[in-house]
N, C-alpha and C positions, 0 to 999 in steps of 0.2 A: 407478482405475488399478491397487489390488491393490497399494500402496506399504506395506513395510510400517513396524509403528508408531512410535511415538518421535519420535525428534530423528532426521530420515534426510539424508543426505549429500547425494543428489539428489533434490530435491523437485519439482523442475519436470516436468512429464509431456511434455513438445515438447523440453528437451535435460538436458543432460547439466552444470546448475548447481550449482556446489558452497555449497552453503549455509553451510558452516562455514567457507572460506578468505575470512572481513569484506576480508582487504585488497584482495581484487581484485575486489569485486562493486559499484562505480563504475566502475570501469576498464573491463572486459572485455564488452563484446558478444556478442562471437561466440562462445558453447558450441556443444561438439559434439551435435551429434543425439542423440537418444535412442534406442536401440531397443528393441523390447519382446520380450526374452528375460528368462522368468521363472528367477528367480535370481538374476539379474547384475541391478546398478545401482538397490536396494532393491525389486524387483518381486519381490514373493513367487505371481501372481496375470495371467493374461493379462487385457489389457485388456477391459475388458466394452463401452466404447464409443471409438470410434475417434477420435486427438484432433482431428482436422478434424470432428469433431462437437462438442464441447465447447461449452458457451455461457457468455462469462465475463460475469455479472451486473453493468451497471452500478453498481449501489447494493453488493454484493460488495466491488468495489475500493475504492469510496468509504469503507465501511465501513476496510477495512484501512488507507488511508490517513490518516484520521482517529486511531485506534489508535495507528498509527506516530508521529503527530507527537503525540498527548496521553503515551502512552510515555517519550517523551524528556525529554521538563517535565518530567515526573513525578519522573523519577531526579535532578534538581537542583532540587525541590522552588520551579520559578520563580514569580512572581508570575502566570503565567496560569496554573498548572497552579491554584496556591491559589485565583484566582477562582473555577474551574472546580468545584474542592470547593464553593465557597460557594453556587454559583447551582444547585447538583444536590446539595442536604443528604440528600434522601433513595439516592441510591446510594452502595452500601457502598463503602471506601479499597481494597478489592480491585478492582472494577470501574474506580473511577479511577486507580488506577495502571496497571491493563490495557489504560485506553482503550477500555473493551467503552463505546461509546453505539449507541445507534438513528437511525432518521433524523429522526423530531421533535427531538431534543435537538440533533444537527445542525445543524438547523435555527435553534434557539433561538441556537446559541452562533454563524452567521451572523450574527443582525442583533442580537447584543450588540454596541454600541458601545463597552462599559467594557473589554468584553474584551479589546479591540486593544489598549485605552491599557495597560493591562499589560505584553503584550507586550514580551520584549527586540526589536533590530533583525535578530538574524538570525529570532527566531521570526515575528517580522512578516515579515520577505520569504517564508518557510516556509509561513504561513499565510493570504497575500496570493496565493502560486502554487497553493497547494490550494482553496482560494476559486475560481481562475483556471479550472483544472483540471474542479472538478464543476460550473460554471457553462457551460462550453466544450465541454467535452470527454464527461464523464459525462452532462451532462444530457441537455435535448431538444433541442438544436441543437447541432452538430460546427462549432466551427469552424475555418475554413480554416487558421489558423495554429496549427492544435493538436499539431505537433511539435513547433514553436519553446518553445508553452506548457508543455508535458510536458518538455522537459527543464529550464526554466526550475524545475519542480518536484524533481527530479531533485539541480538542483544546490545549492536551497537546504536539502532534504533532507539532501543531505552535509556541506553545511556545517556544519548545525545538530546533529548528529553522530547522527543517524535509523537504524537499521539496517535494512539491507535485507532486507525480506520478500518474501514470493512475489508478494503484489500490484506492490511495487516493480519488482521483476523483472519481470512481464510487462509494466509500460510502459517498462523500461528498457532488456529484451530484445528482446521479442513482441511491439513496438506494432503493428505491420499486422495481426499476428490479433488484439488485442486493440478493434482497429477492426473489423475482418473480422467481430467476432462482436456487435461493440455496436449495428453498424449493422441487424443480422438485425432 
């Protein structure tokens, strides 16, 4: 999109989300459109593809979601985040405090059963709706009740004091294109 670098104020390419004002980015819905005048609203760059072209990668958001919620452990040094050191010796305390995993390790930390017992109760309903979420929603079957699900994530995310990223944002925002473009 020609956004340009750094920490940018509006990051979302479909509207006009302020990335930086935390207090209203559970609250607020409805941003305004975005236009693409180069200049204005961190575009240094006309768009090279048109955003109803865009393909948002399910395994992408999975990716960021995961992130977001190993992120938050992280900074109150919980008892899952410490599991999570232990069962992954080989990735460096950078990557685990960033939440950078892959989808094997994903995977792995699915069908950890110790992992849960860790868990506090708000990271378990956190982790029980992100579960929800790429088994529903990301995977290979949509199910029917996958907005109820996605906000069920949404708000345990807030709870658990998660900030909101742009993956956040597009199911929090964008869920009909972020459907629109999963189903392609």
């Amino acid at each position: 999109m020609g956004l340009q670098q750094g920490f940018t104020k509006y990051c979302c390419f479909l509207c006009l989300w302020d990335s930086r004002v935390t207090g209203e980015h559970y609250k607020k819905c409805d941003w305004p459109k975005r236009t693409y005048e180069v200049g204005k609203t961190n575009l240094q760059h006309s768009p090279l593809v048109h955003p109803n072209k865009v393909f948002l990668s399910p395994l992408h958001i999975k990716l960021g979601l995961m992130k977001t919620f190993v992120k938050t452990m992280g900074k109150t040094n919980s008892a899952g985040f410490l599991h999570l050191v232990g069962k992954f010796p080989k990735l460096s305390e950078a990557k685990l405090k960033e939440g950078v995993f892959v989808r094997p390790q994903i995977r792995q930390v699915f069908r950890d059963a110790d992992f849960e017992k860790t868990l506090s109760e708000l990271e378990m309903s956190a982790w029980n709706s992100f579960k929800w979420v790429c088994e529903n929603f990301l995977g290979n079957k949509k199910s029917s009740n996958y907005r109820e699900g996605v906000e069920t994530l949404l708000n345990a995310y807030e709870k658990m004091g998660c900030r909101m990223s742009l993956k956040l944002h597009f199911l929090h925002s964008h869920l009909d294109f972020s459907l629109r473009t999963l189903v392609l």
